[in-house]
C-alpha positions in Angstrom: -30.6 -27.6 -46.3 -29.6 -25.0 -43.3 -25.6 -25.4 -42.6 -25.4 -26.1 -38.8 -23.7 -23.4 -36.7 -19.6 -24.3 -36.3 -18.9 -25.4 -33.3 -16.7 -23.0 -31.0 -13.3 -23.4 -30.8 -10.8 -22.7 -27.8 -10.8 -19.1 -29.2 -14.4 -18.8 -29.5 -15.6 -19.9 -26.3 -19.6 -20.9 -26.3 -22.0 -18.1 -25.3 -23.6 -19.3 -21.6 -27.5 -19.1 -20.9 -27.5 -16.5 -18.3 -29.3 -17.9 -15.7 -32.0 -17.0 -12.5 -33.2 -13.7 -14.1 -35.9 -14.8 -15.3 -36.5 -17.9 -12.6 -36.6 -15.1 -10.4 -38.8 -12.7 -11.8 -41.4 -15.5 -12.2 -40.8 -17.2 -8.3 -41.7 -13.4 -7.3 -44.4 -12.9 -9.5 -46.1 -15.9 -8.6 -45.4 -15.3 -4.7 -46.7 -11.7 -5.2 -50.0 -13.0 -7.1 -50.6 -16.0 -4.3 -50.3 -13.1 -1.7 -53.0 -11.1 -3.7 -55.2 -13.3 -4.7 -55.4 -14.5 -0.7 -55.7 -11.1 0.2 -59.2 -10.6 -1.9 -60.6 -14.0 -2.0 -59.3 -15.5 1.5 -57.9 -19.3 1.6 -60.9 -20.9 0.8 -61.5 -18.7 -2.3 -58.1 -18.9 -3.6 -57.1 -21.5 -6.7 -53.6 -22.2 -8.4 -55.6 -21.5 -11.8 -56.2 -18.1 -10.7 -52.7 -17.2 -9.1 -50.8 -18.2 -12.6 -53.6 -16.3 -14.6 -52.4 -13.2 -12.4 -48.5 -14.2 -12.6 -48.9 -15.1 -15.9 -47.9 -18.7 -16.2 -49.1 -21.6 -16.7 -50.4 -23.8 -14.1 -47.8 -26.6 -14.5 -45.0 -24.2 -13.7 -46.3 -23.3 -10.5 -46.7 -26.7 -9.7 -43.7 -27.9 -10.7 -41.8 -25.5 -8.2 -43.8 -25.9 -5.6 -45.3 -29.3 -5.6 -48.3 -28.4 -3.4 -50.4 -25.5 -3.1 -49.4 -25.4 0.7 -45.9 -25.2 -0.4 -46.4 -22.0 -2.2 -48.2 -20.3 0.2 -45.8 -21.3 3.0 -43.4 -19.1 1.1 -45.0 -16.6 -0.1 -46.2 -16.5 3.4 -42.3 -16.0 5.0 -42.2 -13.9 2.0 -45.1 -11.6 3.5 -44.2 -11.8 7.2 -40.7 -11.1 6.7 -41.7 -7.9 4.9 -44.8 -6.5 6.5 -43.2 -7.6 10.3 -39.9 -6.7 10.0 -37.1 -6.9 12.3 -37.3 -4.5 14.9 -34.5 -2.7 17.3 -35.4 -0.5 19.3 -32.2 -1.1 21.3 -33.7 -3.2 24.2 -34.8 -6.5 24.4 -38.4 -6.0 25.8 -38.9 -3.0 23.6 -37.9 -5.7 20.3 -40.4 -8.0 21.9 -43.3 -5.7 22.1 -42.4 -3.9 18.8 -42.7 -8.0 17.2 -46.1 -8.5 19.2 -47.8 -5.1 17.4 -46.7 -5.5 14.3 -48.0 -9.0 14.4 -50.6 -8.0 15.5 -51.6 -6.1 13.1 -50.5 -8.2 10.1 -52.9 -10.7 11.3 -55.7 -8.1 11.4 -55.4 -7.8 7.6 -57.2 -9.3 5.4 -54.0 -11.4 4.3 -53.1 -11.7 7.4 -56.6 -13.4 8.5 -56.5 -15.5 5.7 -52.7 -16.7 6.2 -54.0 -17.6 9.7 -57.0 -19.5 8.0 -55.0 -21.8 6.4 -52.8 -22.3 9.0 -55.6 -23.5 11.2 -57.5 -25.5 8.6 -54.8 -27.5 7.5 -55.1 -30.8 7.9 -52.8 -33.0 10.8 -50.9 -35.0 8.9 -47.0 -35.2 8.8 -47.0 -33.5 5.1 -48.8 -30.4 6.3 -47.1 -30.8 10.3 -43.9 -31.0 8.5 -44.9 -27.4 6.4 -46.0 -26.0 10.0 -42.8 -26.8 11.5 -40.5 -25.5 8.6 -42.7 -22.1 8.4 -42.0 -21.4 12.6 -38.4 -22.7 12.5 -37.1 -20.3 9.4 -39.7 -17.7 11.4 -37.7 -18.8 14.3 -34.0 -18.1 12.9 -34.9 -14.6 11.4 -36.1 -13.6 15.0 -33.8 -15.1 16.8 -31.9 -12.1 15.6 -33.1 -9.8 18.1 -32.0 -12.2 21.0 -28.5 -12.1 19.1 -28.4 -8.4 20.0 -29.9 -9.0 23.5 -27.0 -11.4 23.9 -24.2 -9.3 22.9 -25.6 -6.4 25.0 -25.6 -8.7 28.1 -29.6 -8.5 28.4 -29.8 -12.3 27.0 -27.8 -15.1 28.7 -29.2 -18.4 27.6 -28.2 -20.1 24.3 -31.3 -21.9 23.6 -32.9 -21.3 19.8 -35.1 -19.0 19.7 -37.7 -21.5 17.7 -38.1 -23.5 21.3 -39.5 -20.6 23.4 -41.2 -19.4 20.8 -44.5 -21.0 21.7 -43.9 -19.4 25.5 -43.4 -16.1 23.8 -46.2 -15.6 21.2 -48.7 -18.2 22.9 -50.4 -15.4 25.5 -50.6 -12.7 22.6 -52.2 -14.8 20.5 -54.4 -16.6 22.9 -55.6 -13.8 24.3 -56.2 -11.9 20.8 -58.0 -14.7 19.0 -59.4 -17.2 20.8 -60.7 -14.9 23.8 -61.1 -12.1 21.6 -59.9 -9.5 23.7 -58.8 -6.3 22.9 -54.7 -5.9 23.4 -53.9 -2.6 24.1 -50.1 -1.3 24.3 -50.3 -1.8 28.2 -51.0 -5.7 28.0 -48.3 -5.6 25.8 -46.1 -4.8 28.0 -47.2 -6.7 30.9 -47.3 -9.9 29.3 -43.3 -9.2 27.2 -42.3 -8.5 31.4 -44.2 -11.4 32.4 -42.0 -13.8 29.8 -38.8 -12.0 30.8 -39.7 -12.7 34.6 -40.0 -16.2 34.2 -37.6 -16.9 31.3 -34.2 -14.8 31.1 -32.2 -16.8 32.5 -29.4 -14.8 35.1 -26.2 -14.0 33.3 
C-alpha cells in the first residue's frame, strides 16, 4: 500500500491551487465561440451543443456558468459591444454622441450585430428575459455614461441624471429611423438628430 503524502508542517507551508487562469481562459473561449457561432448561423441557428464543441467543453460547464442560454449571450454580447463600439472622445460632447451612433450603427449591420439584435427582439416578455434586457442597457448604460462624465467636467454637461434613463431619448430616433423605417442615415442626420437631443435635453449650467 501507497504511504500517504506527510502532511505540511508550519515550515512547509501547503502548495495553493492557483486559481482563475484557467476559469478565465475557458469564460473567454466560450464567450468568443457563442459570438462566432451567432455570427455564421444567426440566433435561431445557434445551439449551446455547438458553442462548447467550438470552446471545447462540455455542455454542462457552459451551463453551469451561465444558467440560461440568454445569460451567455447577454455577456458575450457586452463583451462584443464594448469591443467593436468602443468609447469614443473626440473631445466634445456632440462629437462623442455621433461617433456612438456610427459605430453602432454599424455593429448592427454585421452579421453579429443583426443577429444580437434578433435575439433581443424575439425574446420572450417575461420578467426572466425583461430582467436580462434591463441588466444588458444598464451596464451599457454605466460604460457610456463615461462620455457625459467628460462632458461634465468640461462644463458641456450640467445634469446629474444616469446616463441609463435618457438613454431611450438618445438612441430611440437612430434606431427608429434605421430599422423600423429603414431609412438610410447618412452623417448629416446624424448630426441633426445628436443637436436635436442636445436642444431639448442639456439642461443649462
Amino acid at each position: 500500500m501507497a504511504k500517504a503524502p506527510a502532511s505540511p508542517t508550519a515550515s512547509e507551508p501547503a502548495v495553493r491551487r492557483r486559481t482563475g487562469g484557467r476559469s478565465a481562459r475557458v469564460k473567454q473561449a466560450v464567450l468568443e465561440a457563442t459570438l462566432a457561432v451567432l455570427s455564421e448561423k444567426g440566433f435561431a441557428g445557434a445551439s449551446i451543443a455547438e458553442i462548447a464543441a467550438r470552446a471545447g467543453v462540455h455542455e454542462t460547464s457552459i451551463y453551469r456558468r451561465w444558467g440560461r442560454p440568454a445569460d451567455l449571450i447577454t455577456e458575450a454580447s457586452l463583451l462584443f459591444a464594448d469591443r467593436e463600439i468602443p468609447l469614443p472622445d473626440t473631445g466634445s460632447l456632440a462629437g462623442d454622441l455621433i461617433a456612438m451612433h456610427r459605430d453602432g450603427l454599424a455593429f448592427y449591420a454585421t452579421p453579429l450585430g443583426h443577429s444580437l439584435l434578433a435575439w433581443s427582439a424575439s425574446a420572450p416578455s417575461t420578467p426572466e428575459y425583461n430582467a436580462i434586457s434591463a441588466d444588458y442597457w444598464a451596464r451599457r448604460g454605466a460604460f457610456l455614461d463615461q462620455i457625459f462624465d467628460r462632458a461634465r467636467a468640461r462644463g458641456e454637461w450640467a445634469s446629474d441624471e444616469p446616463i441609463g434613463s435618457i438613454l431611450p431619448r438618445l438612441i430611440g430616433p437612430i434606431y427608429f429611423r434605421h430599422f423600423f423605417l429603414r431609412a438610410e442615415t447618412t452623417e448629416a442626420d446624424l448630426r441633426e438628430i445628436v443637436a436635436d437631443f442636445l436642444r431639448t435635453e442639456r439642461p443649462a449650467g
